[in-house]
Each structure stands twice: as structure tokens, then as C-alpha cells.
BAMARDREN-776248 format. One record per residue (C-alpha): x, y, z; chain; residue number from 1. Coordinates in steps of 0.2 Angstrom, whole numbers, plus 5000, padded with zeros to 4 digits. Layout:
BEGIN
   xx   yy   zz chain   n
    X    Y    Z     A NUM
...
! end
This chain:
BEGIN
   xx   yy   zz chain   n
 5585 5044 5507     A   1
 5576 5039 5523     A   2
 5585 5035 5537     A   3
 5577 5020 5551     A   4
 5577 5025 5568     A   5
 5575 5009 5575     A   6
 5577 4993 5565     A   7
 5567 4983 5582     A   8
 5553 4996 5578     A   9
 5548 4997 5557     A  10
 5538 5010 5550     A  11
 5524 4996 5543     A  12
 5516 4990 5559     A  13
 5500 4994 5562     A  14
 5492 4983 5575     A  15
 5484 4983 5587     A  16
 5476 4997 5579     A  17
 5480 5010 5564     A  18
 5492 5022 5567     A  19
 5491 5040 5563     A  20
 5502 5047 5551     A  21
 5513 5061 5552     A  22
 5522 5069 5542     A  23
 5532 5084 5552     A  24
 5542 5096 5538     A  25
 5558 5103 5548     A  26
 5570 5094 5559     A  27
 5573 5109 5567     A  28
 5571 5111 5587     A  29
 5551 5113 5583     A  30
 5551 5097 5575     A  31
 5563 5086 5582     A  32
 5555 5090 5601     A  33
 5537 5085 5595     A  34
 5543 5070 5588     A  35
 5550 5067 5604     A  36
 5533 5068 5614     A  37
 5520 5059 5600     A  38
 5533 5042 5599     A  39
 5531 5041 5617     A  40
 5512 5042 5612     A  41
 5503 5023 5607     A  42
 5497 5025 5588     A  43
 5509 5037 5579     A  44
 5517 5032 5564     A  45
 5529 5049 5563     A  46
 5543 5052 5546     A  47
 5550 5067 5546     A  48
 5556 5076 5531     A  49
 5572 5088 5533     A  50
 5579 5099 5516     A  51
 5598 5099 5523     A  52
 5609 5084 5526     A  53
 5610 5073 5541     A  54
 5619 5085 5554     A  55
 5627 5071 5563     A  56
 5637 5068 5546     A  57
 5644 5087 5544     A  58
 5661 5088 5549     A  59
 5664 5106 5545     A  60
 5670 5116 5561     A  61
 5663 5131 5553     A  62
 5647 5128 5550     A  63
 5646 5117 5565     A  64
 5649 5132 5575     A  65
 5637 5146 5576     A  66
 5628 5158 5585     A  67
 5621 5155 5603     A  68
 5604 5154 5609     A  69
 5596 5159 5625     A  70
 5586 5145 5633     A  71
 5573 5156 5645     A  72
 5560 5143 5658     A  73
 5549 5144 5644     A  74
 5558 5135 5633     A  75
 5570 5125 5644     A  76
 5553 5117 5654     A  77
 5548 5111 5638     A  78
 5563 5101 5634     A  79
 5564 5084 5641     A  80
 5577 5083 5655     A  81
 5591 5070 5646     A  82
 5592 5085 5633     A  83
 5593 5096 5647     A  84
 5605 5088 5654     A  85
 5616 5087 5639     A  86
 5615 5106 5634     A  87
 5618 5109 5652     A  88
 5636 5102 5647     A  89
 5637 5110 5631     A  90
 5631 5127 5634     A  91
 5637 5142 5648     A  92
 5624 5145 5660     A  93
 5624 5166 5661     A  94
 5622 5177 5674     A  95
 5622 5194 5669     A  96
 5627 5205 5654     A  97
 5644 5216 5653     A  98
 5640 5229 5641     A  99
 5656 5237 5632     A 100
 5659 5255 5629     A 101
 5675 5264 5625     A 102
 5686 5271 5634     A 103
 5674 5266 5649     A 104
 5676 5252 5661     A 105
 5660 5239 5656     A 106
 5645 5238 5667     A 107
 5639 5221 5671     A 108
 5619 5220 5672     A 109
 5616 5204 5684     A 110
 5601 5193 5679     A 111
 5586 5188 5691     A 112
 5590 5171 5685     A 113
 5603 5163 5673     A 114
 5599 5158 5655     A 115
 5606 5144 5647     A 116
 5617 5149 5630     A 117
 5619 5136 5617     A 118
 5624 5135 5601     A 119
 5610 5135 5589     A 120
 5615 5121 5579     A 121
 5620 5110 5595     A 122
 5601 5111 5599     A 123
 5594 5103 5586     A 124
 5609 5091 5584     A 125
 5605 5085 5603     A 126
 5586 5083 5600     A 127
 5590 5073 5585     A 128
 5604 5061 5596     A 129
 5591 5057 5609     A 130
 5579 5053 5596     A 131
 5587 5039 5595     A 132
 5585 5031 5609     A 133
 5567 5035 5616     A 134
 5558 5023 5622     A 135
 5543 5021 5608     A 136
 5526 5016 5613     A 137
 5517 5000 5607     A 138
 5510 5005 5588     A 139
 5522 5019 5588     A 140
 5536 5022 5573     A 141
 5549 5035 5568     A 142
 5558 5040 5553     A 143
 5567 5054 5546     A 144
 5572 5059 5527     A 145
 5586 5070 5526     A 146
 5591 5077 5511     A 147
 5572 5078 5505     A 148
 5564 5095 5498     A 149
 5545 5101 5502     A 150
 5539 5102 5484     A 151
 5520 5101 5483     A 152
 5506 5103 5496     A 153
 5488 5094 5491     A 154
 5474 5094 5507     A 155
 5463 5086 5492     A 156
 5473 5070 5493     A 157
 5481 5072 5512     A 158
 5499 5069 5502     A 159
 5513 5081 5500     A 160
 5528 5078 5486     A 161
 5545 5076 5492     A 162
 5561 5078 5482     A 163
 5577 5069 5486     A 164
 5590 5081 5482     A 165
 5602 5067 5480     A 166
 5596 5054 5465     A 167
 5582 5068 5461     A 168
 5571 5058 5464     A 169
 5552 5064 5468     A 170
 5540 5053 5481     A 171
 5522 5056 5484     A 172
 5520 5053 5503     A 173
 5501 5052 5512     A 174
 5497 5059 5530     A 175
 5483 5062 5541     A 176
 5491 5075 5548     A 177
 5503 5089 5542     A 178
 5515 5098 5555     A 179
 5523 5111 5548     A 180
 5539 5116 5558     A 181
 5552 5121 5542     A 182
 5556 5138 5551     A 183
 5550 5157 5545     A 184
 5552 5152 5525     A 185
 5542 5139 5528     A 186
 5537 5129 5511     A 187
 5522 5122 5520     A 188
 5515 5139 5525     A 189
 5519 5146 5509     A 190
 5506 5133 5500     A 191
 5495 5136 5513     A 192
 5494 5156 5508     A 193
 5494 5153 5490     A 194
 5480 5139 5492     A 195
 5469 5152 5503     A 196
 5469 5142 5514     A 197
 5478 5154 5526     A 198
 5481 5172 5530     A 199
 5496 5179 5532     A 200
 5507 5194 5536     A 201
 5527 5193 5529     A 202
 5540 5208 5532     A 203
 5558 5207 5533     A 204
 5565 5214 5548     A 205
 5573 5230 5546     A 206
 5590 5221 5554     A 207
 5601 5212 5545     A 208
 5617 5202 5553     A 209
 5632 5190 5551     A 210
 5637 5179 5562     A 211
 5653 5183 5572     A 212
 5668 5174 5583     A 213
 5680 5186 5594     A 214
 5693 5178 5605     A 215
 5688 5179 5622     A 216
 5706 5184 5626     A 217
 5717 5199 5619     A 218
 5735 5191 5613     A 219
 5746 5198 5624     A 220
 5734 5193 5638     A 221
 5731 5206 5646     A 222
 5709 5205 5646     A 223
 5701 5192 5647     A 224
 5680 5192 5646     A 225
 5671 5182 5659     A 226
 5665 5167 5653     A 227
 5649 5167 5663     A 228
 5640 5182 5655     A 229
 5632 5188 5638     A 230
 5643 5203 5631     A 231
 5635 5219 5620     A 232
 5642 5233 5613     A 233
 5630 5245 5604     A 234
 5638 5258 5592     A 235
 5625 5274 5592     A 236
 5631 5282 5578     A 237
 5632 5267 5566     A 238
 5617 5259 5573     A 239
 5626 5243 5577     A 240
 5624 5231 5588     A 241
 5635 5217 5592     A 242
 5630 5202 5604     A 243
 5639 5186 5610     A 244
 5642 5173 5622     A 245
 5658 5162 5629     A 246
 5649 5144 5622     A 247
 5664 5139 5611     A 248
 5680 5136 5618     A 249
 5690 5154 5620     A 250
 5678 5164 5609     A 251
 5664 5171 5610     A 252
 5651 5168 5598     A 253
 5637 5179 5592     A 254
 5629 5193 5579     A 255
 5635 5208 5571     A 256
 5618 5217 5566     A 257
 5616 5233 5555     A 258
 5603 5241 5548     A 259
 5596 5233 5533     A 260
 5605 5235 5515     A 261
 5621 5244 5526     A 262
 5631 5228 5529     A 263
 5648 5236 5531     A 264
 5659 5222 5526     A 265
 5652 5219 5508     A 266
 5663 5228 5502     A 267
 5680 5222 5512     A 268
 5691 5211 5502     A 269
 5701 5206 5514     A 270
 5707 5199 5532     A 271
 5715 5215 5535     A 272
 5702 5227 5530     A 273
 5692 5218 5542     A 274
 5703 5223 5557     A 275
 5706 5240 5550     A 276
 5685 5242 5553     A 277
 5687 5236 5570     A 278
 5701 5247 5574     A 279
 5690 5263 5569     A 280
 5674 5257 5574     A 281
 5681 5249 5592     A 282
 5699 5251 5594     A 283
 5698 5249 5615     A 284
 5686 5235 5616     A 285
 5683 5224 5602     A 286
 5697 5226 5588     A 287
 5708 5218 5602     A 288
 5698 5201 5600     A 289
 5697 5200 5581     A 290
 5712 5186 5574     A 291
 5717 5187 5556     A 292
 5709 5169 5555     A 293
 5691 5178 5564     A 294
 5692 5192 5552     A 295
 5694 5181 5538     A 296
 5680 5168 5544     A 297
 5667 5184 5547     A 298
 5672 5190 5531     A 299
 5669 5175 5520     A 300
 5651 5173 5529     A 301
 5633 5179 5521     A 302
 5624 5192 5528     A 303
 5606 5184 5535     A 304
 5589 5190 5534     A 305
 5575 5187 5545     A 306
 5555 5186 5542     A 307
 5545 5191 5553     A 308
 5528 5181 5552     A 309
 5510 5183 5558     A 310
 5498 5172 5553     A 311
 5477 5173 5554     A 312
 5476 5155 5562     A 313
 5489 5140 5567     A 314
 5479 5125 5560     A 315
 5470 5121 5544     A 316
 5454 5111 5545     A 317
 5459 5094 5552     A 318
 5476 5095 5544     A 319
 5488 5103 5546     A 320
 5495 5111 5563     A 321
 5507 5125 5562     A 322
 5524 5129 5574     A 323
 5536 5139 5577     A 324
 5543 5150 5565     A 325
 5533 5144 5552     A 326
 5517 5151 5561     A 327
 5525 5165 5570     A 328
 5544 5168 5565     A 329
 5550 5184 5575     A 330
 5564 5196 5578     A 331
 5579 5190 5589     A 332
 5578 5206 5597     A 333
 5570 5197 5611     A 334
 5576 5180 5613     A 335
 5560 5173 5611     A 336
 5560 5165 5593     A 337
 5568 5146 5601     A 338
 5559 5147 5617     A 339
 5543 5152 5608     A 340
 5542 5136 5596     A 341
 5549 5123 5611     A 342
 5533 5129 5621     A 343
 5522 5130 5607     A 344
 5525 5109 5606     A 345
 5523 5108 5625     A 346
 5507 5116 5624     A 347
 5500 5107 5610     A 348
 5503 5090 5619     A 349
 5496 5098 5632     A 350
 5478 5104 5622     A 351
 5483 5083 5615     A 352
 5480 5076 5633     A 353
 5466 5085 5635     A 354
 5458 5077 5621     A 355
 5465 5059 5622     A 356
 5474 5064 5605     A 357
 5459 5067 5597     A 358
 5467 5079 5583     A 359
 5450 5086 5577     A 360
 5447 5093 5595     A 361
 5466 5099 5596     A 362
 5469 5109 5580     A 363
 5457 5123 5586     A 364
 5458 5120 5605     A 365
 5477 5123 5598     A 366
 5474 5138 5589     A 367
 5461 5145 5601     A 368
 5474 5145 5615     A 369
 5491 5149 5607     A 370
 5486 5163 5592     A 371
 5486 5176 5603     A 372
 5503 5174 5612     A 373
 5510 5171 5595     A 374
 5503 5190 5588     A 375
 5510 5194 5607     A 376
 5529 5187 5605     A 377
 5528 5196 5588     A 378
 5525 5213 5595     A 379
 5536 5209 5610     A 380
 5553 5205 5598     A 381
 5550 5218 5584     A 382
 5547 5232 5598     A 383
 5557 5227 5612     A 384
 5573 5236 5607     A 385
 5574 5254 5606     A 386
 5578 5264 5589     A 387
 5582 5279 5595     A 388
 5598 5285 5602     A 389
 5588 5292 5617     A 390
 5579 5278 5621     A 391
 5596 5268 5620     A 392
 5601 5279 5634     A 393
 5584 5277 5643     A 394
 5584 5258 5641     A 395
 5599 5254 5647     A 396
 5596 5266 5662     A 397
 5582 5259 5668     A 398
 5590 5242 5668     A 399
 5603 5248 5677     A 400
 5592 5257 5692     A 401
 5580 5243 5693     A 402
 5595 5230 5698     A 403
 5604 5243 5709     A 404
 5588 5253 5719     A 405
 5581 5242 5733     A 406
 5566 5235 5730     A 407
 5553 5242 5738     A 408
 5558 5257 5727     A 409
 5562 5249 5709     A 410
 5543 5239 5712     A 411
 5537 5257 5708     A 412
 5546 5258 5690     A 413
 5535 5251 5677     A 414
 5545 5235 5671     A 415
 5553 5232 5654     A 416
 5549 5218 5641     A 417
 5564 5209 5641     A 418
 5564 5208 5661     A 419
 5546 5199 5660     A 420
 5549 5190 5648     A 421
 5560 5180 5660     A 422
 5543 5177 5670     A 423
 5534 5161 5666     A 424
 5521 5163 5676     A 425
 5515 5176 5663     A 426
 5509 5172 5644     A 427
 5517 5183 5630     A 428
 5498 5190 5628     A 429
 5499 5196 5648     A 430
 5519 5203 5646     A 431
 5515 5213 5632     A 432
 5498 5222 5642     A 433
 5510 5225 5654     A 434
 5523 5233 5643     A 435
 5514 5241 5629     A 436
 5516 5258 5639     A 437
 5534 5254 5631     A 438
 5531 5244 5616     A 439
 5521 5259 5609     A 440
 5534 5272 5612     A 441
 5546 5260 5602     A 442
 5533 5258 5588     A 443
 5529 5277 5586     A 444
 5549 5281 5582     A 445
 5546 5268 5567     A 446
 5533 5277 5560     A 447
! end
């Protein structure tokens, strides 16, 4: 049930002075990298509680290998550099895009600077390897419990319960504080709500997707895609998009995203129905790349829903802290939802330094600081995208002159979110005042 870190280092000292207790609900990127930056803090006792099993124990290729995500500078400069190091090695560092049309010979979109693609999973997987061998401080201790459920929040008693989904067993477990980093269904967030002790605004976005593996090379060989750049394809007339990137070994790995409740496979029984949809929706470009075995492997995966979550605040009293997805889960559209959560924990240990760890001084500096960029990273991912054929067209366009016109002239064009977004020198609150000229026009086609 719970799983030592370090026998040298156990969870019960508490001297020279009392440690504060943590309790941090996810070992998801969030979670894992704030864990990271308070042991290598004097005076934090830190368990973490994880719903799924122990990824380092999984052995299933399949669920092993997933989609990719984008690391930008903002979340990339969070990281520390031996995990930047190490998905350095196991993701593809891209330069540009290659989007894919038929019976057209596919435009490559260069990037000012190259993103790192990982798969998602690898992420948190390396976060949690190097966990293991941080340095600690003196009074510092760590522990995670895998396999352990989020049952019951109480603020009264500072305690949460915890169920082992293996003997089902329930513990009672005490904090000081609460971090809640269990992503955009977040259980913590959720008793938070129906305790009033929190606002909050749920949606599901209006996308819908399954993850998808196409070979990177046809079988007779004749096209290969480049191995150094994301890859698109946006069908106008079904209103799908597919997106994927080279960062397992000959595939490329990404999403097929549909509108919601028109997922076209649900109703495909087999392998072969699958290729016959790729040979009417994409016979040039993608039914090339889809195996029997890929067809199969998309066929027998879920279709996934996302939330998209705004809350009224990202701290309760002297409490409870909220991260990432589970204070402001967004849209992929953008690319923002990783990179948004590993920055959040940079700029709370930030707000921590500032206050010599002082928590009670933290939470609202925290919250003060960060709320608005997290309502901004909201608006920039569910409105980045356009909806509308025409705005497809103008989209991609405008991408295209802004990287071929000299610059002196493509200064003039006002700039898209998804280039400033790229900009670190800029907060999400001061990308989207420079883009709402265009995140509007995306808006008013919803309504």
C-alpha cells in the first residue's frame, strides 16, 4: 500500500523541528514535480496518494504508449534539468509542422523554436524515477501510495480518507496541507464544490478523441514522414482533426478528434472496417499508414472526454492549494494544459521563497498571482482553434504568410495565439490581450 522512497530517510523523523505534512492527491506531472522542489526544502514530511497502480510496474506496451505532449519553455524551464535531460532522449525535439492534404504535396510550417514531444505517460513516469534519488533535505521525507482512492475530504479535522483498492482497506490520513493535483476530475476539487468551499465552472469540451498510431512509413516504402516534425491533417467536411508526432519507434503517435457524440468508429466491428474508413475518408495520405494491427489497436480504444475547468479561487483558507488540471483543466487545442500545471509549481515555489515557506502568506499570494492566467490559458485553449471552414482557411493562411513574408512586413500582421504562446516572456493574461482580436471572432461562431 505505501511505497518508501528512501529506507535511509523514514517518514517519522521529526527533529530538529516539526515537519509539515503534505498530502499531494495525484502522481501526475503536477504532483510528482512539486514533490520534487518541497523535499529539497528543510521540514516537509510529503505522502502522496496516486488512484492507479505503480506505473513503473505496468508492462503493457499498449497502455505504456500514448499520445505525445508538447513541452513549450514554459513548461520545460520548470522541469529540473536531470528530467530534462532524460526526456530530451526519449522524446523528438520538432521543428515545424507538415500539414497533409490530398492529392496535395504537404506544406511544412517551420517553428520559431523547437518543442519538445513526449509521450504523456513517459513524463510522469520520469518524474517519478528521479524521485528517487533526490537529494532530500535534513527534516524532509517522502512517500507515495499507489493504488489508493481519494474517498472523503474533511477541513474540520485537516484529514482526508483514503481507500486501498487492493485489500479494500480505508485509512484516515492527517495534513497541514492539502495539494490537489488529481487532474480535471479532480476528487479533491469536487469536495471542495460540494462543501462550498469553492466556486466552480465544469463544461465538457465540444471534442471528443481516441488515441491513434499510423506507421510512419507506407509498406511498400515508398513515403516515409519526417521524423523531426508534428503532422495534421484536418478533414473540413467531417470536422476532424488528426494530430501526431514520430515519439515511438516508426509511428507516429497522436489523436483523432471528432466532434462530440459523432465518434465514427463506434460503430466498426472490425480491423478491416477500420481501413475501409481511412480509405474513404483519406486514401492518398493516411489510409497508407494504418496496419491491420493499428486498426485493430484504435478500434479496441475508448473514446476520451475532456473537462474544461475554471475555478473562483486556487487555494482554500490555509489548506488546500490547487494545480493544474484540477484548478484549471483546459482544452488540448492549444498545447497548454502540461505546460500550464509544470509552471503553476514553479511559480508557487517561487511565491514559497518569497515567504520563507510560510504557507499562510503563499496560498493567497499563490492565488493572487496565478488566477488570472489560469481564466487566461482557459480562454486561449477553448478559442484558439477555428470552427469554421473559413477561418480554417484564414488560420492556416496567416501562419503560412507570417513565416514566408520578410519581417519588417509580417511585424504588421497582428499575431495568432498559438505563435505567442511560444513567448515566455509573456503571461497567458498578456497573450490573450494580445489575441482577443481573434479569440472573439472564434467565440462569436460558437454562439
Amino acid at each position: 500500500f505505501e511505497q518508501e522512497i528512501n529506507t535511509k530517510t523514514r517518514f517519522q523523523i521529526h527533529t530538529p523541528m516539526t515537519a509539515k505534512k503534505i498530502i499531494i492527491a495525484g502522481a501526475g506531472p503536477g504532483g510528482l514535480l512539486l514533490a520534487h522542489r518541497l523535499v529539497r526544502r528543510p521540514g516537509y514530511e510529503i505522502h502522496i496518494i496516486e488512484r492507479r497502480s505503480d506505473p513503473q510496474k505496468d508492462k503493457n506496451l499498449d497502455s505504456q504508449r500514448t499520445f505525445p505532449i508538447a513541452l513549450h519553455p514554459r513548461g520545460l524551464n520548470a522541469l529540473p534539468d536531470n528530467v530534462k535531460s532524460k526526456l530530451s532522449n526519449l522524446g523528438v525535439w520538432c521543428v515545424g509542422t507538415c500539414l497533409h492534404s490530398e492529392g496535395k504535396k504537404p506544406r511544412v510550417i517551420p517553428k520559431d523554436q523547437p518543442t519538445l514531444s513526449v509521450d504523456r505517460n513517459q513524463i510522469a513516469l520520469t518524474l517519478l524515477e528521479t524521485l528517487y534519488t533526490v537529494e532530500r533535505a535534513p527534516n524532509s521525507t517522502l512517500s507515495i501510495s499507489f493504488d489508493s482512492a481519494l474517498q472523503h475530504v474533511d477541513l474540520e479535522s485537516n484529514s482526508i480518507v483514503v481507500l486501498n483498492e487492493i485489500d479494500k482497506t480505508e485509512n484516515i490520513l492527517t495534513f497541514d496541507h492539502l495539494v490537489a493535483a488529481d487532474g480535471g476530475k479532480s476528487k479533491v476539487r469536487n469536495e471542495l464544490v460540494r462543501s462550498n468551499k469553492i466556486q466552480c465552472d465544469q463544461k465538457e469540451i465540444p471534442d471528443d478523441y481516441r488515441t491513434i498510431h499510423l506507421s510512419r512509413t507506407t509498406a511498400d516504402g515508398s513515403t516515409q514522414m519526417d521524423g523531426d516534425k508534428v503532422h495534421g491533417w484536418m478533414f473540413r467536411k467531417e470536422d476532424i482533426k488528426v494530430i501526431g508526432a514520430p515519439i515511438h519507434d516508426g509511428l507516429l503517435s497522436g489523436a483523432f478528434i471528432f466532434p462530440k457524440g459523432k465518434d465514427p468508429f463506434v460503430d466498426l466491428k472490425t480491423a478491416q472496417d477500420v481501413m475501409d474508413y481511412f480509405e474513404n475518408l483519406s486514401p492518398e495520405s493516411m489510409a497508407p499508414l494504418i496496419t491491420p494491427e493499428l486498426a485493430q489497436g484504435l478500434l479496441d480504444r475508448p473514446t476520451s472526454t475532456l473537462l474544461s475547468v475554471r475555478c473562483n479561487t486556487l487555494h482554500v483558507d490555509n489548506q488546500v492549494l490547487l494545480l493544474g488540471d484540477a484548478a484549471h483543466a483546459v482544452s488540448a487545442s492549444a498545447g497548454q494544459g502540461c505546460n500550464s500545471t509544470l509552471q503553476d509549481v514553479q511559480i508557487f515555489c517561487d511565491i514559497l521563497d518569497q515567504y520563507d515557506d510560510d504557507w499562510a502568506k503563499s496560498l493567497p499570494a499563490y492565488t493572487t498571482e496565478r488566477l488570472p492566467d489560469a481564466h487566461a490559458v482557459s480562454d486561449l485553449s477553448d478559442y484558439c482553434t477555428p470552427r469554421t471552414a473559413w477561418m480554417k482557411v484564414e488560420w492556416i493562411l496567416r501562419t503560412i504568410l507570417r513565416k514566408a513574408l520578410p519581417s519588417f512586413i509580417a511585424k504588421w500582421m497582428r499575431p495568432l495565439p498559438m505563435e505567442l504562446l511560444l513567448d515566455t516572456s509573456l503571461s497567458y493574461r498578456e497573450v490573450l490581450k494580445e489575441t482577443q482580436w481573434w479569440i472573439d471572432r472564434v467565440k462569436n461562431t460558437l454562439e
